[in-house]
BAGU-7559 format. One record per residue (C-alpha): x, y, z; residue in one letter. Coordinates in pm, 1 decimal, always signed. Example, Ala and Ser with C-alpha at 12.3 -4.5 7.8 and 13.67 -1.06 7.14 Angstrom:
2
(site (+1230.0,-450.0,+780.0),"a"),
(site (+1367.0,-106.0,+714.0),"s"),
REM end
This chain:
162
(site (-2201.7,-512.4,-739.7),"x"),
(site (-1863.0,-742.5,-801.2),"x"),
(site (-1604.7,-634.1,-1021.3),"x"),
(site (-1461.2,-959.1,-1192.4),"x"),
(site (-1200.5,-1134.3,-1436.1),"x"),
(site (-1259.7,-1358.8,-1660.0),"x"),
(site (-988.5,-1575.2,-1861.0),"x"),
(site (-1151.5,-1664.8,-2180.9),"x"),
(site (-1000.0,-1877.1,-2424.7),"x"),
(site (-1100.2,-2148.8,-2667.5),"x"),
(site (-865.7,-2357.4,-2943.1),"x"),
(site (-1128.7,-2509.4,-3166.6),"x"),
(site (-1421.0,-2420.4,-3372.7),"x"),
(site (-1502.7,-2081.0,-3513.1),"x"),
(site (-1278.2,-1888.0,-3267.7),"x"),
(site (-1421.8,-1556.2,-3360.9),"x"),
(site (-1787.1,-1677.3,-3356.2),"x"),
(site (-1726.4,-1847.2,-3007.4),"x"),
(site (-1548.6,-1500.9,-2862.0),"x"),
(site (-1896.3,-1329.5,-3040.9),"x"),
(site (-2111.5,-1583.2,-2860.7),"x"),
(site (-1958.9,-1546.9,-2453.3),"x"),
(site (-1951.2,-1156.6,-2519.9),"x"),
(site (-2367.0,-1173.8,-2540.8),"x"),
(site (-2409.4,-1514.9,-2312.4),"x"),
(site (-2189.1,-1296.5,-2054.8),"x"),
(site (-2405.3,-1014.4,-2049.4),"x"),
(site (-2742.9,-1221.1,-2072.5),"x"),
(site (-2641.6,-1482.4,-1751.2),"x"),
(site (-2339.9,-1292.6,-1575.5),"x"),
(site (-2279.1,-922.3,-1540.2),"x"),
(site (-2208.9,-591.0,-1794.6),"x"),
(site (-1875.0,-618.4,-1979.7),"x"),
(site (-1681.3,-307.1,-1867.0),"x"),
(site (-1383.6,-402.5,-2066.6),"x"),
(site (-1256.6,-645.7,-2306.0),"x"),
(site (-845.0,-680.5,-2335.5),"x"),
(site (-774.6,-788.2,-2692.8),"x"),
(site (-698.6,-1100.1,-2800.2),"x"),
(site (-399.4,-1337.4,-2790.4),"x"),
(site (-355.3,-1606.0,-2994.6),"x"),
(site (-125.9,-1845.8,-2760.0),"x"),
(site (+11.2,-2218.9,-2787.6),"x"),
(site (-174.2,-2486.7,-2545.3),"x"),
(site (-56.4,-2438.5,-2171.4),"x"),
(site (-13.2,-2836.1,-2010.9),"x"),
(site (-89.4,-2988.7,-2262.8),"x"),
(site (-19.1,-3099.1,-2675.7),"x"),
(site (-296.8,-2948.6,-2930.3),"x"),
(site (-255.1,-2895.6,-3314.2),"x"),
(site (-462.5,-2557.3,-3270.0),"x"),
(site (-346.1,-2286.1,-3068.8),"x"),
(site (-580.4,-2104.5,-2866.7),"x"),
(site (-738.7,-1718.5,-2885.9),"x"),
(site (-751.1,-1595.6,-2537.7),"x"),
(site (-863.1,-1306.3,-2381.5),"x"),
(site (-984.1,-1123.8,-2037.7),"x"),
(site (-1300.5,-958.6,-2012.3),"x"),
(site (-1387.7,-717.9,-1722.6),"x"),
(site (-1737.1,-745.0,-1550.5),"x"),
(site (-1999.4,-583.2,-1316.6),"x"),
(site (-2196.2,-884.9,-1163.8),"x"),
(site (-2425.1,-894.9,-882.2),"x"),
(site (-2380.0,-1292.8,-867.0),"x"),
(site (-2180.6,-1435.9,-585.4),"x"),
(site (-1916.0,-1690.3,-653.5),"x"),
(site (-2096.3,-2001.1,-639.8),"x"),
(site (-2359.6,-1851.2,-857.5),"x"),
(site (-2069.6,-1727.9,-1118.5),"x"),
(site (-1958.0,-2031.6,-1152.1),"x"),
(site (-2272.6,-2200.4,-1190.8),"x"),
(site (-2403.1,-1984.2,-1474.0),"x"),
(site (-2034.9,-2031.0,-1620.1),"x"),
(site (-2034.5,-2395.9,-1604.1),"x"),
(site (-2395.1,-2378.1,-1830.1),"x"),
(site (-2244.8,-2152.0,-2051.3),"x"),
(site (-1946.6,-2374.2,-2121.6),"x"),
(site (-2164.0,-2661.6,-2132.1),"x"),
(site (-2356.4,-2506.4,-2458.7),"x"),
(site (-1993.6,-2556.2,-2619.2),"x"),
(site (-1971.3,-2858.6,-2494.3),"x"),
(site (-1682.2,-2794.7,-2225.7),"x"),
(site (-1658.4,-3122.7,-1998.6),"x"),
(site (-1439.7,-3045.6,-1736.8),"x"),
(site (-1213.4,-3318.3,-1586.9),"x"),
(site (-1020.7,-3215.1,-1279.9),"x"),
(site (-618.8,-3252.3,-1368.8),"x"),
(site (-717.7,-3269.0,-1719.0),"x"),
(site (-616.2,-3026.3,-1975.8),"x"),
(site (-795.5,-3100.3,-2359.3),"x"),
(site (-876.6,-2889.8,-2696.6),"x"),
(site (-1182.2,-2671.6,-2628.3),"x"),
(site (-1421.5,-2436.3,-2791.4),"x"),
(site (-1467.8,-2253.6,-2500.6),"x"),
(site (-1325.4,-2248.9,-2118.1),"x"),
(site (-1417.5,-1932.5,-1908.2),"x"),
(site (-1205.4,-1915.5,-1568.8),"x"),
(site (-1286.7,-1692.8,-1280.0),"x"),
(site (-949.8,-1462.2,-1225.0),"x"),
(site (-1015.4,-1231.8,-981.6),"x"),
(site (-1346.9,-1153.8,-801.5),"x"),
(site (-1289.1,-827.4,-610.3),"x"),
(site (-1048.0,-842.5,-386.7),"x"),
(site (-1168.7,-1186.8,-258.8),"x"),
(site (-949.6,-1515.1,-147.5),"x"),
(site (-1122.6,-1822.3,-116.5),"x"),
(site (-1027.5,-2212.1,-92.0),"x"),
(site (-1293.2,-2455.2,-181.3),"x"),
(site (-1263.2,-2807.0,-351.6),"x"),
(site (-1451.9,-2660.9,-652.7),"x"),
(site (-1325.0,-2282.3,-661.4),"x"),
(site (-1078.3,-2045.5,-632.6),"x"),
(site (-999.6,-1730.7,-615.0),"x"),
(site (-793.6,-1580.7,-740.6),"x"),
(site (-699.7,-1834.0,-1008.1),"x"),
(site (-438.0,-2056.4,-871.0),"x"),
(site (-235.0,-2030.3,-1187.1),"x"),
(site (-233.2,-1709.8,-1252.0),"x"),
(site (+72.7,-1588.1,-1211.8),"x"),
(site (+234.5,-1904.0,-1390.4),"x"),
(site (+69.2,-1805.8,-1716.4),"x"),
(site (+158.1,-1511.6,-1979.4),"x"),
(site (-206.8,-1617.4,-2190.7),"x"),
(site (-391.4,-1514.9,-1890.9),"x"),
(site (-126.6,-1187.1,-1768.3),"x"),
(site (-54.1,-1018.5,-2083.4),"x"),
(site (-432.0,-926.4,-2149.7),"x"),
(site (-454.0,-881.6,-1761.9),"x"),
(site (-195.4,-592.6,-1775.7),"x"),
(site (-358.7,-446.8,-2078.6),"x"),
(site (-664.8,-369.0,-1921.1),"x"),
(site (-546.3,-371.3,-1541.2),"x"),
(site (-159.2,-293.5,-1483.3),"x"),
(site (-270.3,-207.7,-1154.4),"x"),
(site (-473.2,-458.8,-976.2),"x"),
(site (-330.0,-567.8,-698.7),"x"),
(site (-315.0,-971.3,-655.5),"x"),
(site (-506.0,-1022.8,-286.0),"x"),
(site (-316.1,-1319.8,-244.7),"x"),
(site (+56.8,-1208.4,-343.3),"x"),
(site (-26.4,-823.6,-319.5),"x"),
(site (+208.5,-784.3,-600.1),"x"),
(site (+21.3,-603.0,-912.3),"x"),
(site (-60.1,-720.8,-1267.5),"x"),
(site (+216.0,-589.8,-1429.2),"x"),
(site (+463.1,-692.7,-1177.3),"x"),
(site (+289.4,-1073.7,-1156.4),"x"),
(site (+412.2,-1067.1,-1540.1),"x"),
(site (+773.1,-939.4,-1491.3),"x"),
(site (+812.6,-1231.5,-1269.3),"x"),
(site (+651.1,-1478.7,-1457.6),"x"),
(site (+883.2,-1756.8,-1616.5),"x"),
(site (+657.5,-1862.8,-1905.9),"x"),
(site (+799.7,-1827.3,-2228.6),"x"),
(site (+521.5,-1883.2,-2420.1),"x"),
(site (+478.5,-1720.9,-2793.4),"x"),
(site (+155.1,-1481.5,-2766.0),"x"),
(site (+93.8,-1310.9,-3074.3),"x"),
(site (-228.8,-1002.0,-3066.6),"x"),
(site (-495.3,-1074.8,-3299.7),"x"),
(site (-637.1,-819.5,-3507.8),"x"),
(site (-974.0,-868.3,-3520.2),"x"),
REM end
């Protein structure tokens, strides 16, 4: 079994309802949630929106590989009607990013992993340190916590009380 990070995170629709919705399409197509960080509510990153988003990072158990992840992830988005355009950053009802997959490192044109942006983005770090402090980056081999005291963002994030 894998031990994964996921970056959730959507800015329109029924935000709640959406979060509801990937909790049980997670555990139906990709793995047990072990953990759920709460959520942020966080202004769009690269990009002009009126809505800001409601992000989050759930922990799973998966016994997918990382092709297969991201398959089942793409058809998950795709039932919220995520069309992905490389470069592209738009308003969304739901994106779900691969953060970490073990302690894996891999380049391909279509993934990797660990996200390349994670340590450029407080949405994605501040739930990351909630429920992980100390996971070590493969990549940087700095941990969570540290990836955030570094991080030059200075992005509002406000925790929603759900």
């Amino acid at each position: 079994m894998h031990q994964v990070f996921l970056g959730i995170g959507g800015n329109i629709g029924n935000k709640r309802l959406n979060a509801e919705k990937i909790y049980v399409l997670a555990e139906e197509e990709l793995g047990v949630i072990l953990e759920k960080s709460s959520v942020y509510e966080t202004p769009p990153w690269g990009f002009q929106a009126e809505e800001n988003f409601w992000n989050q990072v759930l922990y799973i158990e998966t016994g997918l590989e990382p092709e297969e992840l991201l398959f089942k992830i793409e058809k998950i988005e795709q039932q919220f009607g995520r069309k992905r355009e490389p470069g592209k950053y738009s308003s969304r009802e739901m994106d779900i990013d691969i953060l970490y997959f073990d302690d894996l490192i891999l380049n391909e044109e279509k993934l990797c992993i660990p996200h390349p942006r994670i340590a450029r983005r407080l949405f994605v770090l501040v739930p990351l340190v909630e429920i992980a402090p100390g996971f070590i980056h493969p990549q940087f081999k700095l941990t969570n916590r540290q990836l955030l005291a570094q991080c030059d963002d200075n992005a509002q994030i406000k925790k929603i009380e759900l």
